[in-house]
Every structure is written in C-alpha cells, then in structure tokens.
MMTF fields as JSON, N, C-alpha, C and O atoms, coordinates in Angstrom:
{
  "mmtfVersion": "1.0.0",
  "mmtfProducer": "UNKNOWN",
  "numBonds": 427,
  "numAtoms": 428,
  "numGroups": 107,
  "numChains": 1,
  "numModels": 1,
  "chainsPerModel": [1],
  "groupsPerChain": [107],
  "chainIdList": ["A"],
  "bondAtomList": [4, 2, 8, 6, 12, 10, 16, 14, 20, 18, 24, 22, 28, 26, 32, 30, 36, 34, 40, 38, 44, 42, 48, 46, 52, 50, 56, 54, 60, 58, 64, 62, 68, 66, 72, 70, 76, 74, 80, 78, 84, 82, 88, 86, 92, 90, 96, 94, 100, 98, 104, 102, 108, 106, 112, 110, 116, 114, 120, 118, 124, 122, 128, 126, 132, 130, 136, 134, 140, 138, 144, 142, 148, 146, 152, 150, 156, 154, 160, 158, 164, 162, 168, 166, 172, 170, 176, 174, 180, 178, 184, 182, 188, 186, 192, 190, 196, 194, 200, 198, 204, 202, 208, 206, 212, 210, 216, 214, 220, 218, 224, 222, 228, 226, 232, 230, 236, 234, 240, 238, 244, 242, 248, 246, 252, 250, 256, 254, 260, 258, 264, 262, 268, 266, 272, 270, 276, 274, 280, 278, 284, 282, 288, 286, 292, 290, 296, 294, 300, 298, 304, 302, 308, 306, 312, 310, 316, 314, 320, 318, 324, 322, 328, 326, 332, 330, 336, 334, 340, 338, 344, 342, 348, 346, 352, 350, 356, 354, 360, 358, 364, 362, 368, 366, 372, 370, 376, 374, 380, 378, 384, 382, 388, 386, 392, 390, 396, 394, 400, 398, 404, 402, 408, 406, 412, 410, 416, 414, 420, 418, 424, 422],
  "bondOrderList": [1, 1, 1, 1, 1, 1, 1, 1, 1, 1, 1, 1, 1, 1, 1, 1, 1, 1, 1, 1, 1, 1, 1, 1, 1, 1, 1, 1, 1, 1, 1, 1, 1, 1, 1, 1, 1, 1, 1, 1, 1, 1, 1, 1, 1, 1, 1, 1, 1, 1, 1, 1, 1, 1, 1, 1, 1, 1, 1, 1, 1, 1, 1, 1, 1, 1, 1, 1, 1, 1, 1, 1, 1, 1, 1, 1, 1, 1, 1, 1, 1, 1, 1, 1, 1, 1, 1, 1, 1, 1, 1, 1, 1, 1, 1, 1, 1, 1, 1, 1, 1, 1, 1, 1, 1, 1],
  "groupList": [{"groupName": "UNK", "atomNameList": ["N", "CA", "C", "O"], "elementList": ["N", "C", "C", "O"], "formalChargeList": [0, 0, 0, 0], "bondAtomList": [1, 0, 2, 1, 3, 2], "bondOrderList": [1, 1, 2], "singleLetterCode": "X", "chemCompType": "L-PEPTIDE LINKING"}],
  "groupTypeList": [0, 0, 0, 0, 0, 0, 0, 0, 0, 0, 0, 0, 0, 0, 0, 0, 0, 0, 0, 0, 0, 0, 0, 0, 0, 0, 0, 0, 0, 0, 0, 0, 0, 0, 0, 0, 0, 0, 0, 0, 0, 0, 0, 0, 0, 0, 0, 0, 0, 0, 0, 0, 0, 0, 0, 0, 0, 0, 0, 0, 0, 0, 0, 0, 0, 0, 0, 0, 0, 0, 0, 0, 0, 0, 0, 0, 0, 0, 0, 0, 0, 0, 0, 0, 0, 0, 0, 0, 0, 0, 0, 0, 0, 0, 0, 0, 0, 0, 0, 0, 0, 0, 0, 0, 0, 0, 0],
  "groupIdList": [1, 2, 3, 4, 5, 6, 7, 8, 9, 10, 11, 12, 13, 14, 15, 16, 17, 18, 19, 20, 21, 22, 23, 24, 25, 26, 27, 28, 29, 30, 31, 32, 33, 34, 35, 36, 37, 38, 39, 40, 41, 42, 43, 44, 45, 46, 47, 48, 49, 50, 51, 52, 53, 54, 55, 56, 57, 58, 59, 60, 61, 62, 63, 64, 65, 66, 67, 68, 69, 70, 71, 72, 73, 74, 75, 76, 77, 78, 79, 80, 81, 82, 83, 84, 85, 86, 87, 88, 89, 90, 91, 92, 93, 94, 95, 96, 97, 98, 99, 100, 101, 102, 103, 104, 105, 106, 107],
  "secStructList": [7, 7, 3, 3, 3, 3, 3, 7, 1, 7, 2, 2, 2, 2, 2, 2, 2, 6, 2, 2, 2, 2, 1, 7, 6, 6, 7, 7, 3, 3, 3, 3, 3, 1, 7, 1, 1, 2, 2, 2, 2, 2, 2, 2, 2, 1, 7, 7, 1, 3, 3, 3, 3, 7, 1, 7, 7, 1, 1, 1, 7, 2, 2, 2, 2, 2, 2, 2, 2, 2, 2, 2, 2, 6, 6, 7, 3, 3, 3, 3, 3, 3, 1, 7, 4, 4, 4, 2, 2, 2, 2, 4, 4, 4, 6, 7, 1, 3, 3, 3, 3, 1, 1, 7, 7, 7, 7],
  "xCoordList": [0.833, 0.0, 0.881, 1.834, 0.542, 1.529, 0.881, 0.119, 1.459, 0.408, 1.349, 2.422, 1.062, 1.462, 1.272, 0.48, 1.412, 1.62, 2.313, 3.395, 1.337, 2.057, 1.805, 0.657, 2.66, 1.989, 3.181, 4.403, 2.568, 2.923, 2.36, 1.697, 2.668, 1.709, 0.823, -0.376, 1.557, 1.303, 0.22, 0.516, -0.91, -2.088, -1.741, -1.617, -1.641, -0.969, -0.141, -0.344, 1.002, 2.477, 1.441, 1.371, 1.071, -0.01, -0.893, -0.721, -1.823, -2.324, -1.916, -2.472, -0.223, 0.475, 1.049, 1.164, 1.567, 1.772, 1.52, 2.187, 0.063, -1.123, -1.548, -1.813, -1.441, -1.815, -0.868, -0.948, 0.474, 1.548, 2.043, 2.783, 1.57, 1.91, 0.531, 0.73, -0.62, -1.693, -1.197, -1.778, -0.558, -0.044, 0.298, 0.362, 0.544, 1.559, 1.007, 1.177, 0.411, -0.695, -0.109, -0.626, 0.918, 1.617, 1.196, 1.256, 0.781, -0.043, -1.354, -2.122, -1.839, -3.078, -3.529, -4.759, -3.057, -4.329, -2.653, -1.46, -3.677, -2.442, -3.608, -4.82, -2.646, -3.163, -2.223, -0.995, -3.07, -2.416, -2.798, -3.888, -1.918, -2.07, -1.507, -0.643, -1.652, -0.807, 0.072, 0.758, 0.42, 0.702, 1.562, 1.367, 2.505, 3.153, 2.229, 2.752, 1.357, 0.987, -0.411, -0.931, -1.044, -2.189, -1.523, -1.699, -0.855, 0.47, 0.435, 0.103, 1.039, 1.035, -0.491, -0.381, -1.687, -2.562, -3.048, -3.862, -2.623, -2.723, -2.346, -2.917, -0.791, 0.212, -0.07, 0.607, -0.929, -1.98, -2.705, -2.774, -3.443, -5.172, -4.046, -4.11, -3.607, -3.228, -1.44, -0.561, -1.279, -0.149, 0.706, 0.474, 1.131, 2.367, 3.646, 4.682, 3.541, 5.154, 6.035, 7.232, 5.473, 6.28, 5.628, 4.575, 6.438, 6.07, 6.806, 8.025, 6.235, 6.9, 6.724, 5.769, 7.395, 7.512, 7.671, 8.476, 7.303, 8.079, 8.918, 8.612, 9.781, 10.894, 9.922, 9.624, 9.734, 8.919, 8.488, 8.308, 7.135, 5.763, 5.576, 6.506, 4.456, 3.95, 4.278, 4.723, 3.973, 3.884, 5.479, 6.32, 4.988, 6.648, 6.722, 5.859, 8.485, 8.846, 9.373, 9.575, 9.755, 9.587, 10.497, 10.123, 11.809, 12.726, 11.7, 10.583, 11.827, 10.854, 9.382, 9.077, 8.802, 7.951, 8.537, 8.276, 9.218, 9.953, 10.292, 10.155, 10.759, 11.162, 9.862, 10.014, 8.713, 7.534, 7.345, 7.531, 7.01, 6.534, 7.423, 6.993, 8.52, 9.551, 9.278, 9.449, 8.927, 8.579, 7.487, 7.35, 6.351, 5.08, 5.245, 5.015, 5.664, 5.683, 7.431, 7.632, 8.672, 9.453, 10.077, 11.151, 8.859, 9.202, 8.914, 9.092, 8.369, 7.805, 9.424, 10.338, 9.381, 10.616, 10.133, 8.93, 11.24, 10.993, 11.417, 12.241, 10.724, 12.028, 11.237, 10.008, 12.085, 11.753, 11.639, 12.658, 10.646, 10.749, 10.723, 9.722, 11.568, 11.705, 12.455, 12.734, 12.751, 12.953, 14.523, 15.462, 14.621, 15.464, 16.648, 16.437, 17.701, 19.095, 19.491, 19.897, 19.535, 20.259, 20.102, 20.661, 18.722, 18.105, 18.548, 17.782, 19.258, 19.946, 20.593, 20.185, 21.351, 22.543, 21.598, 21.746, 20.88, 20.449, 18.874, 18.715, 18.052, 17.586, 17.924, 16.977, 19.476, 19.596, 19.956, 20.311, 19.786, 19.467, 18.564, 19.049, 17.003, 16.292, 16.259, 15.318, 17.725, 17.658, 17.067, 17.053, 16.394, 15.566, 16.475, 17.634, 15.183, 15.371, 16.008, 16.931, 14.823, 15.826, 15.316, 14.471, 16.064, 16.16, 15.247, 16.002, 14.508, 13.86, 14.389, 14.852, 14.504, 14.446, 13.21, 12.695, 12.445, 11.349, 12.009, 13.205, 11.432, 10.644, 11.119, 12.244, 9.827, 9.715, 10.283, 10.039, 10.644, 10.898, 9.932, 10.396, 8.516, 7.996, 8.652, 8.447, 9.44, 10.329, 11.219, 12.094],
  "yCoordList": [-1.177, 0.0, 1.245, 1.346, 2.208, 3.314, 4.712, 4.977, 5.472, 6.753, 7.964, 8.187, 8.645, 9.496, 10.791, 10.855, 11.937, 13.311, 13.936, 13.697, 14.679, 15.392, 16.797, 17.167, 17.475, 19.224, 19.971, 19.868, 20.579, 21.261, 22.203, 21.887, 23.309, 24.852, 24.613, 24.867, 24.166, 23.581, 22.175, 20.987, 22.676, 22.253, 20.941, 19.829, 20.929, 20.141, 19.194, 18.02, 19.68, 18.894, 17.77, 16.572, 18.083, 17.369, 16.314, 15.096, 16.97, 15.629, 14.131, 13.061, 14.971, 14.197, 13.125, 11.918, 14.285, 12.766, 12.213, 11.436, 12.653, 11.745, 10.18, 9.004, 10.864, 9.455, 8.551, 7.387, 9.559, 8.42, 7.492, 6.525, 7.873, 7.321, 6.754, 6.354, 6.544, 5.773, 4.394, 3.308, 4.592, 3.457, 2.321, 1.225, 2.399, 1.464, 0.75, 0.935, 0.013, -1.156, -1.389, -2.167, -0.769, -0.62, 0.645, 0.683, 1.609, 2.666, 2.656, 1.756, 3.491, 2.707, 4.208, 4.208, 5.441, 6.702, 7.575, 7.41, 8.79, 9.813, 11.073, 11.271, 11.617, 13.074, 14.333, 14.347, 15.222, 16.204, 17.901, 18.011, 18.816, 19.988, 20.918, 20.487, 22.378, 23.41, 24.002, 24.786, 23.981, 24.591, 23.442, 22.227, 24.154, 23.314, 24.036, 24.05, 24.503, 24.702, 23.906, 23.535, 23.634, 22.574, 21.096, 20.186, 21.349, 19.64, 19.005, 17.893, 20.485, 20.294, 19.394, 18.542, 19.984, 19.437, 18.177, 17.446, 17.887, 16.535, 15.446, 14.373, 16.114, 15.26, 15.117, 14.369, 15.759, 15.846, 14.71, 14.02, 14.667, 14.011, 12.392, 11.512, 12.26, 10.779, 10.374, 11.208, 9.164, 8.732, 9.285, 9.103, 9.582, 9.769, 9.321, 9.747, 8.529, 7.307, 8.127, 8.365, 8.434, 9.146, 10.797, 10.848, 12.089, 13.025, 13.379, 13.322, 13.857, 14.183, 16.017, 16.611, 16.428, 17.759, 18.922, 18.485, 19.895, 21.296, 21.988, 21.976, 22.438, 23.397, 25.18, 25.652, 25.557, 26.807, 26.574, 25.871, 27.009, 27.143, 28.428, 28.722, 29.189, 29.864, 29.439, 28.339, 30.622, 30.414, 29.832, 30.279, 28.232, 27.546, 27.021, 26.674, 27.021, 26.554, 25.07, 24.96, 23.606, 22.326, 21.948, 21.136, 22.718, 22.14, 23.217, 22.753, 23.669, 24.416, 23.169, 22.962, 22.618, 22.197, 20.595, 20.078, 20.331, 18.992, 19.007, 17.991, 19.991, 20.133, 20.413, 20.144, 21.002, 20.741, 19.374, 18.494, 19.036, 17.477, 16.326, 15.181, 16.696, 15.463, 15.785, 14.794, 16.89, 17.153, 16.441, 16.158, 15.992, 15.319, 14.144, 13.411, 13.485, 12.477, 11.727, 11.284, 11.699, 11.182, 10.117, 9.967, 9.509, 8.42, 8.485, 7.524, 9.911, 10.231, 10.614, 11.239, 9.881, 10.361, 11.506, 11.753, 12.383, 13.177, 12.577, 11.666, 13.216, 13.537, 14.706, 14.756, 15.729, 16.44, 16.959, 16.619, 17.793, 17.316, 19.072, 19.784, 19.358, 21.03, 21.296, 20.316, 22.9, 23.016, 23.524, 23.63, 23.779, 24.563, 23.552, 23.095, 23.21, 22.429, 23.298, 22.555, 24.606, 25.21, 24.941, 25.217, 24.091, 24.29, 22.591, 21.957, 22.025, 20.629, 20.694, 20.076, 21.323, 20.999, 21.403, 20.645, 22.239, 22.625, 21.423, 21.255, 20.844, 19.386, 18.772, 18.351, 18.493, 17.625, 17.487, 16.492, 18.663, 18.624, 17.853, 17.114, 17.669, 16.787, 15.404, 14.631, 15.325, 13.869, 12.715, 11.485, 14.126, 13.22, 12.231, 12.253, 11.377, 10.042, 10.199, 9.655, 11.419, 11.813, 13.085, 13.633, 13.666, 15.1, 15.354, 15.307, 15.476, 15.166, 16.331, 17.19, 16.669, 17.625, 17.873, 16.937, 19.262, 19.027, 19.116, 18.909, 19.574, 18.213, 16.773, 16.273, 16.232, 14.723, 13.83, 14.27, 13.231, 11.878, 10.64, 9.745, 10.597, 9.702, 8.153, 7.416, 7.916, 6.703, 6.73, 5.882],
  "zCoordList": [0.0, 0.0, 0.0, 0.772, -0.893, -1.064, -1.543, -2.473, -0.58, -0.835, -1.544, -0.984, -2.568, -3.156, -3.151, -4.091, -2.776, -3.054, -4.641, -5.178, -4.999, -6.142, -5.756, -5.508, -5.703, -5.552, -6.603, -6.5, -7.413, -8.028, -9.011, -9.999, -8.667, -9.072, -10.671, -10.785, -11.637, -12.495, -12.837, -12.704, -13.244, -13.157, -14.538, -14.025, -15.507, -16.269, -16.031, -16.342, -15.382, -14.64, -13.659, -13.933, -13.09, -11.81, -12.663, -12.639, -13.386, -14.263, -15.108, -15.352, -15.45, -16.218, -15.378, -15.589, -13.802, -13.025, -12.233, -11.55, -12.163, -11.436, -12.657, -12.409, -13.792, -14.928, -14.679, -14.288, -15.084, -14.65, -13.347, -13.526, -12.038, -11.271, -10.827, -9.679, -11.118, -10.981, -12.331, -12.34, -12.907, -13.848, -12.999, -13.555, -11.657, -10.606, -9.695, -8.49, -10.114, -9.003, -7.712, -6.911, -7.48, -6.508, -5.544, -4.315, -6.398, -6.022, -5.132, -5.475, -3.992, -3.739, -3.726, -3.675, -3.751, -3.251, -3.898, -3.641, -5.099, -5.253, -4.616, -4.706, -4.071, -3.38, -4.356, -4.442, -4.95, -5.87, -4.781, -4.218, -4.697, -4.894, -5.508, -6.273, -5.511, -6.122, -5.308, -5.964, -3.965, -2.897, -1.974, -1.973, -1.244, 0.398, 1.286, 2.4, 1.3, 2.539, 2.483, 3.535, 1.16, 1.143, 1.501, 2.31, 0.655, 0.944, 2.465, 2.874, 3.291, 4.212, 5.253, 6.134, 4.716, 5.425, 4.666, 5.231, 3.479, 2.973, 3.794, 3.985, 4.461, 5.013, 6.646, 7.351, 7.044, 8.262, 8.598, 9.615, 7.057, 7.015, 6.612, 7.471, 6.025, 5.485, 5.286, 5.071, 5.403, 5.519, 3.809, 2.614, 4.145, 2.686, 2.424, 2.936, 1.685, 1.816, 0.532, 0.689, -0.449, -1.301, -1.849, -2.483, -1.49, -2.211, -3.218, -3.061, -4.571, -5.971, -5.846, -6.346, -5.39, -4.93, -6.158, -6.981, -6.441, -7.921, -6.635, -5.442, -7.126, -6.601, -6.744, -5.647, -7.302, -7.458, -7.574, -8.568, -6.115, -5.961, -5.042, -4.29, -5.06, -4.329, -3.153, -2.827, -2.34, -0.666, 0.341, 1.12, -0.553, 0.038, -1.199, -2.005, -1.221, -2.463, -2.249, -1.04, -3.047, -2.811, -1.451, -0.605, -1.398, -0.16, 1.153, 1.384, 1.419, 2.391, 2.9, 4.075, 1.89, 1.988, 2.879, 3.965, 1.988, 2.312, 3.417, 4.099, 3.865, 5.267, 6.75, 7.941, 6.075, 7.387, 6.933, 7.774, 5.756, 5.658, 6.477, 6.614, 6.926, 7.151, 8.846, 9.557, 9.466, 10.837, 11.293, 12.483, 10.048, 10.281, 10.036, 10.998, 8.804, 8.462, 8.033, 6.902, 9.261, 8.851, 7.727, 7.144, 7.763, 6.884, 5.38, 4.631, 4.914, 3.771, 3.047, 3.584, 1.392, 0.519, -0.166, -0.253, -0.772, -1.697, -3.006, -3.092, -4.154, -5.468, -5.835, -5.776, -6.252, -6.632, -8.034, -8.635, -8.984, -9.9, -10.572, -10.485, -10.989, -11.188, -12.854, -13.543, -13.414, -14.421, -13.887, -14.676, -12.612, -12.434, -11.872, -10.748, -12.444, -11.983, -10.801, -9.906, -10.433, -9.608, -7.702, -6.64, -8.369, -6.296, -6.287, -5.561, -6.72, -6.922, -5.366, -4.383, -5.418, -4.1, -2.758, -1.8, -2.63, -2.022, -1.403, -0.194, -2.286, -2.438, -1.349, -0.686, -0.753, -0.329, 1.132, 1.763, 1.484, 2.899, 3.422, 4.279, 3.193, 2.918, 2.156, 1.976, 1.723, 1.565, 0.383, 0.409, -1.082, -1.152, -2.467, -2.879, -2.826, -3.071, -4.677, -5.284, -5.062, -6.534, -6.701, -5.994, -7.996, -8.669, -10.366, -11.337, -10.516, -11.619, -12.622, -11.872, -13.678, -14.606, -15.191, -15.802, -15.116, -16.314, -17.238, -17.036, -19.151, -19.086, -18.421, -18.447, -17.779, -17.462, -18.848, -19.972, -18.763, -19.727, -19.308, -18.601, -19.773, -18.654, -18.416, -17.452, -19.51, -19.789, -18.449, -18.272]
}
C-alpha cells in the first residue's frame, strides 16, 4: 500500500503525473495539490510514503515544503521534480530520493 503526493503549481504537470503514477498497481491513493501549505494538510489528514515535490511554488517553495513534511511524516521520501538544476545541491538537505528535470521523460 503506497500513498502518493504530487503538488505542483502547475495544473498540467499534476495531471500528467497523477496518470503516470496511478499506472503502478503498486499505487493505492495519489493526493495532488498546487501549494506546500495545502500539501502540508494533505500530510496531516493521510499517511504519505512518497512526495513528488516542484521546486517553485507559491507560498513555500519544494525544499521548504519537504522540510515541514519530514517534521510530520518522517518516513515520507521526496524527489523532486523542477525546471530549475540550480536548487539541486540545495535538495539535499532533505535527503531526497531523486532530482527530476522538467521536461519529465515519462520513460
């Protein structure tokens, strides 16, 4: 059983990888927002084993976010999935699991 988070400001980006990661029968519940601070109460209401985080977002941006999420839910991974290479080093204070480039390659 595996619960998913997608938040990312990008209403498109979110659809694409809500399709794609409902592909994974391994999958059991994806939770999508535009925001870390909705994220945040996602990560409240239900268990979250993996979040797919954007680096620029409103409000809080993906490492900011990663970081209340990991205060609530330790055991939750990141990858983050951004256009921007530069917030790379910075990523990994939080640890996470991977670094995505947009465009996605859904391959």
């Amino acid at each position: 059983m595996i619960n998913v988070l997608i938040c990312d400001d990008d209403q498109y980006m979110r659809k694409m990888l809500r399709k794609i990661v409902s592909e994974n029968t391994s999958i059991t519940n994806v939770y999508d927002t535009e925001d870390g601070i909705k994220a945040l109460d996602i990560v409240q209401e239900h268990i979250i084993n993996i979040a797919l985080l954007d680096m620029d977002m409103p409000k809080l941006n993906g490492i900011e976010t990663a970081k209340l999420i990991s205060t609530i839910s330790p055991s939750t991974r990141f990858v983050f999935i951004t256009a921007h290479a530069d917030y790379a080093l910075d990523s990994f204070t939080v640890h996470p699991y991977d670094y995505l480039l947009k465009p996605v390659d859904i391959d």
